[in-house]
C-alpha angles and dihedrals in degrees: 000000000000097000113114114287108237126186129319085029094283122134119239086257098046094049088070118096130161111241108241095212098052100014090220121125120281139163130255096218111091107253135151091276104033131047121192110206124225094254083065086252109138120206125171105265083241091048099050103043097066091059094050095064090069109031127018090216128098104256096231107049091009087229107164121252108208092140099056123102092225092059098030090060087041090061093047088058095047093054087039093066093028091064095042091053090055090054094052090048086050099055101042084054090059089042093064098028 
């Protein structure tokens, strides 16, 4: 391909996906607006944030997405409250022991 070469090695063609949450235009390169998965499957940020907050897999291959920030952060949190929870329990048990 002989169209300038942007960011992350893609051509200015190439960068161009089509979200498959919203199916309007979005580019490959990771942006604030647009995240490109691992699997090389591009979504809209506002697009793809709903839908990991329920699966850590790109919506398109399922491929899971364990290396990515967004999950990663997801699942601190998660262990964050889920810790905290335990804690709680624990220390209602000894409360009404």
């Amino acid at each position: 391909c002989k169209r300038k070469i942007l960011q992350d090695g893609l051509c200015e063609l190439h960068a161009q996906q089509v979200c498959p949450i919203c199916m309007e235009s979005v580019t490959s390169c990771n942006t604030s607006k647009a995240k490109r998965l691992t699997c090389g499957h591009a979504f809209h940020v506002s697009c793809i944030l709903p839908w990991f907050q329920e699966s850590d897999t790109c919506p398109t291959c399922r491929k899971v997405q364990d290396t990515d920030p967004i999950i990663q952060f997801k699942k601190y949190v998660e262990e964050k409250i889920r810790n905290k929870y335990l804690e709680l329990f624990d220390d209602e048990l000894r409360r009404i022991r």
